[in-house]
N, C-alpha and C positions, 0 to 999 in steps of 0.2 A: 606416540605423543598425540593427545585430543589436537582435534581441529578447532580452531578459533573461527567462530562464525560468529564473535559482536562485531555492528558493525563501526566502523569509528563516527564519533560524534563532532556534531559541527562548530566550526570554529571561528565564535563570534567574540568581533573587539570588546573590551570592558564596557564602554559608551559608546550608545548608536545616537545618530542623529532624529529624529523626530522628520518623519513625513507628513508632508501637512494632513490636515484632517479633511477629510473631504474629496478631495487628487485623485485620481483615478489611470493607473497606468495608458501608456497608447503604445499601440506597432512599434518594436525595435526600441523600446525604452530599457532602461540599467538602472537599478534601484540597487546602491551601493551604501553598506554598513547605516541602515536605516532604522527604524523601528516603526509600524503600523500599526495603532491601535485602533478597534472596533472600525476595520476596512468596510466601505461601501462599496465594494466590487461586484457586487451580485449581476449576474447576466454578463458580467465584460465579456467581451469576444477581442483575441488579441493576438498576434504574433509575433514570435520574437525576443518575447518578453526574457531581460535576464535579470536574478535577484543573485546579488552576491552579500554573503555576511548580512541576514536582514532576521529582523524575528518580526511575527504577523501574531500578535495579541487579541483575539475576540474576531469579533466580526462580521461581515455574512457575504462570504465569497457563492453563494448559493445558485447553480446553472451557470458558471463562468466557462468559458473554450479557450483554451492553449491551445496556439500549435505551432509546434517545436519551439519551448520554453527553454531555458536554461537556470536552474535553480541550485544553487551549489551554496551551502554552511547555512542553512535556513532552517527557520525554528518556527514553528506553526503549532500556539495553544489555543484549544477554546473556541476555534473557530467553525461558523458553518460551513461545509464543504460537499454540501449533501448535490448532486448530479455535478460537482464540478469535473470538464473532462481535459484530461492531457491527451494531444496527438502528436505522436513522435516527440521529441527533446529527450531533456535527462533532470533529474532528480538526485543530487550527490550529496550524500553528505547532510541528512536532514533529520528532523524529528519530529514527530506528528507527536501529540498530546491531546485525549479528549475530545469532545467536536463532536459533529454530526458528518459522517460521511458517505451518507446513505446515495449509493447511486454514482459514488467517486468512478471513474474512470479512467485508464490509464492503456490507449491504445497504441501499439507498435512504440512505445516507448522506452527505457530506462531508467528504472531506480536501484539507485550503489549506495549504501553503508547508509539506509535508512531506518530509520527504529519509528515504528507505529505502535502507542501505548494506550490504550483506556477508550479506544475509538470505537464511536458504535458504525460500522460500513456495511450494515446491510445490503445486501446486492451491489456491491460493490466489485467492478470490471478488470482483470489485467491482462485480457488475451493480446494474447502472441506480446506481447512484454516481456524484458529480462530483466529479473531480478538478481542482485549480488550483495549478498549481504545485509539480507535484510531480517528484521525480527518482526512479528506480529507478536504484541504481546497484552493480552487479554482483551484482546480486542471480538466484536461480535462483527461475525463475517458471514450470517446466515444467505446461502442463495447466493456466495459470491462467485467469480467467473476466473478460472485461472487457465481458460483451455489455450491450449495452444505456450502454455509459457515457458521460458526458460529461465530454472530457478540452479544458481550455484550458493552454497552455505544461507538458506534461509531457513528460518525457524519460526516454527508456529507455538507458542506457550498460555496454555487457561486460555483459548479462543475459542468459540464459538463456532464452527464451519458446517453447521446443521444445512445440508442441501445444496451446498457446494459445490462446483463443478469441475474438475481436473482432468477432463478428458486431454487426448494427447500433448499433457507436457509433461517438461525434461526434470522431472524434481529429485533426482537420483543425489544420497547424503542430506536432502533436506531433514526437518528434523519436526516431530510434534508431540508435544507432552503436554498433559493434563489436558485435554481438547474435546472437545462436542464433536464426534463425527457421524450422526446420522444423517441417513439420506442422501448420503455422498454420492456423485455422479463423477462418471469416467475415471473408477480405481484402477482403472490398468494407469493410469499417469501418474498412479503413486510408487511407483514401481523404483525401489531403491531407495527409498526414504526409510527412515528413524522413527519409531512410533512405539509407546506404550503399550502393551500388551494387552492394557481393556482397550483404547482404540481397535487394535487388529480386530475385536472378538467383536465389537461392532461394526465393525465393515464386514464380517465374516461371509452374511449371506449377499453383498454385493459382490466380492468378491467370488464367491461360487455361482453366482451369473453370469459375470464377464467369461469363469472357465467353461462354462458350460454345464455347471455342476448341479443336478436335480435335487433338490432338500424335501425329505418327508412330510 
């Protein structure tokens, strides 16, 4: 029987309440069943932060710091996300839409049964992160950083991973189809993953590097 690697989708009440406009989260603050449109977060540095049941509408979250977040049935379209960094916390249950995520970051942390759709994250970070359940999905992930990570049931679909970095992580049953993979770095970390036959034949001559393998 196929494995199920959607991740589940987050679970927001019919009506949120309206956060003011303007507000700016602080240390150890809980933003519960809310809605945020065109957020002026840009640069917050914050700790603590927990969003439960929230969707984040437009915005420009742009060089924002988490550390250790809790973000759990959270819905994020349209927003700028470009060098925003997570340290430590967790990510459950969410859904990235569109955006600018150029620069996103996500260090020693955790994201569970999230779905990132139409996102442009160029250079975009997830060392030593575990990932569970997550889909990339056509997303442009050129020059992004997944070394060190621990991936169980994630999926890469119509992405972009031109120069990508995978050195030593766990991505064994991950999965990628229809995907850009030149220039790929650290293919010994793709070791046990799911891939499309023209992927493999473009990795091919990285892949005879890592073995040692001399090409005419």
């Amino acid at each position: 029987m196929p494995i199920d690697r959607t991740p589940a989708e987050p679970d927001l009440p019919a009506e949120l309440d309206e956060w003011p406009a303007g507000d700016r989260p602080a240390d150890g603050d809980e933003l519960s069943a809310v809605a945020v449109h065109d957020a002026g977060w840009a640069e917050l540095s914050v700790a603590g932060l927990r969003l439960d049941e929230v969707e984040i509408a437009g915005g420009d979250l742009a060089g924002s710091w988490f550390v250790d977040p809790s973000f759990r049935d959270v819905v994020i379209r349209d927003a700028n996300l470009a060098n925003v960094a997570f340290h430590g916390g967790i990510l459950w249950r969410g859904r990235i839409t569109g955006g600018r995520l150029t620069g996103f970051a996500v260090t020693e942390g955790e994201l569970r049964d999230l779905t990132m759709h139409d996102a442009t994250a160029s250079m975009a970070g997830f060392r030593h992160a575990t990932l569970t359940r997550v889909t990339f999905d056509g997303c442009i992930l050129q020059q992004a950083d997944f070394m060190g990570v621990r991936a169980e049931d994630v999926r890469f679909h119509g992405c972009d991973l031109t120069g990508a970095n995978f050195a030593h992580a766990e991505l064994a049953g991950a999965e990628f189809r229809r995907c850009v993979m030149d220039d790929v770095e650290g293919v010994e970390g793709l070791r046990g993953a799911e891939m499309d036959i023209e992927q493999v034949v473009a990795l091919a001559p990285a892949m005879a590097a890592a073995l040692g393998i001399r090409l005419p």
